[in-house]
C-alpha positions in Angstrom: 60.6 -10.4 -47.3 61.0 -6.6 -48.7 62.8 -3.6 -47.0 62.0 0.2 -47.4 63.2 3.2 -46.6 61.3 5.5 -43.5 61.9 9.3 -43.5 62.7 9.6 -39.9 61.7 13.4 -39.8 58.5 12.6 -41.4 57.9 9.4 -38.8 59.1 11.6 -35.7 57.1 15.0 -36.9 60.4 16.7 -36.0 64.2 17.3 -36.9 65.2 16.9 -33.3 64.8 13.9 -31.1 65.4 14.3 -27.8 63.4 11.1 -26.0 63.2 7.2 -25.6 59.5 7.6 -26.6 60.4 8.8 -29.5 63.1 6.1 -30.5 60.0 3.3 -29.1 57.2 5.3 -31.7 60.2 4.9 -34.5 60.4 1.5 -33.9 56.0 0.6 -33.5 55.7 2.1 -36.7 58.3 0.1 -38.6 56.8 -2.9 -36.9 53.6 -2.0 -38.6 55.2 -3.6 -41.4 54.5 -7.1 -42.3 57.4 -9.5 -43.8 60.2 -6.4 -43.4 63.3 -8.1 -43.8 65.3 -4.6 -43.9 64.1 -1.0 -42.5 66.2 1.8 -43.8 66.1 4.8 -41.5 66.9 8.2 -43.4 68.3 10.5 -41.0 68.8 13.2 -43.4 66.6 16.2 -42.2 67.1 15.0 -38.5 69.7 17.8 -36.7 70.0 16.6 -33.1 69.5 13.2 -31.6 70.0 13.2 -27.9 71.6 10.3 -25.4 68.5 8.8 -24.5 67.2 8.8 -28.1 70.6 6.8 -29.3 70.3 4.8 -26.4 66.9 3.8 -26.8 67.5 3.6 -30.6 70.7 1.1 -30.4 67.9 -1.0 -27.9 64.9 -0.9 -30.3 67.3 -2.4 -33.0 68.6 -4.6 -31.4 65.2 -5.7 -30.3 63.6 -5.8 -33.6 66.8 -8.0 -35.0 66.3 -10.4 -32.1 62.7 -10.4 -32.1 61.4 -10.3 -36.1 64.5 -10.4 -37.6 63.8 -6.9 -39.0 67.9 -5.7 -39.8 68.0 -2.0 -39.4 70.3 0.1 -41.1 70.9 3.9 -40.7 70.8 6.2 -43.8 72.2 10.0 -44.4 73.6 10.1 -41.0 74.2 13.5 -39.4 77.8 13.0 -38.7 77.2 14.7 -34.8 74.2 12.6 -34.8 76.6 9.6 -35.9 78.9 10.9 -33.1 76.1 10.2 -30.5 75.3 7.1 -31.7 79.0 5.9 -31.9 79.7 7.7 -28.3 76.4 5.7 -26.5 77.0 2.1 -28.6 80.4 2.1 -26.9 79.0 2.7 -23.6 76.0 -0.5 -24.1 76.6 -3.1 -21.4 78.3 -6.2 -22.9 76.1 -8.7 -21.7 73.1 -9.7 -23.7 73.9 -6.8 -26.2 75.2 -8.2 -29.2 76.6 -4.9 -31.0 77.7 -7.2 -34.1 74.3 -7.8 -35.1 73.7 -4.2 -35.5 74.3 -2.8 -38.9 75.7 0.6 -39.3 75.9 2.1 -42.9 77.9 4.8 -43.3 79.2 6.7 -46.8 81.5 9.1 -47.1 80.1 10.5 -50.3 77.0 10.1 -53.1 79.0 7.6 -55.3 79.6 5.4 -52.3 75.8 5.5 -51.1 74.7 4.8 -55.0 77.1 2.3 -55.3 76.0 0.5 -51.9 72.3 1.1 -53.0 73.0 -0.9 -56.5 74.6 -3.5 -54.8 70.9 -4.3 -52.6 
């Protein structure tokens, strides 16, 4: 089982995400990965996310935790793009959505995101 990092922007062809299409074409490429135990997504060029795309994105890994055991975490988060994704997890129907299963890294600086990156 390995884990890598995918450039989001570079996946996506764009810094701005605006549909569920684009969240589901996220998620078919990481699947393209055989034995992926972890799939790092680098948000770090990406400037807008919209609703849908957070919606769809909080699906999709939820999905790929409960279907290939893929855990998903999110990397160089945009902190309004964080705010999205924060504002639409809390709006996720409780049933059948387990939120706890869902990884969310966040790092308030460099020293914090090196240290957590050592720690792997």
């Amino acid at each position: 089982m390995t884990e890598e990092i995918f450039d989001v922007k570079a996946i996506a062809a764009t810094s701005s995400l605006a549909t569920r299409e684009a969240a589901k074409n996220l998620f078919d490429h990481i699947r393209l990965n055989e034995n992926l135990a972890i799939a790092i997504l680098d948000f770090s060029s990406i400037t807008f996310i919209s609703r849908s795309f957070a919606d769809q994105l909080l699906k999709e890994q939820v999905k790929a935790f409960n279907t290939s055991s893929i855990v998903v975490q999110l990397l160089n988060v945009p902190a309004d793009v964080l705010a999205m994704i924060d504002k639409v997890s809390a709006t996720q129907q409780k049933t059948g959505f387990d939120r706890s299963a869902v990884p969310v890294v966040r790092f308030a600086d460099a020293e914090t995101l090196n240290n957590f990156l050592v720690s792997i």
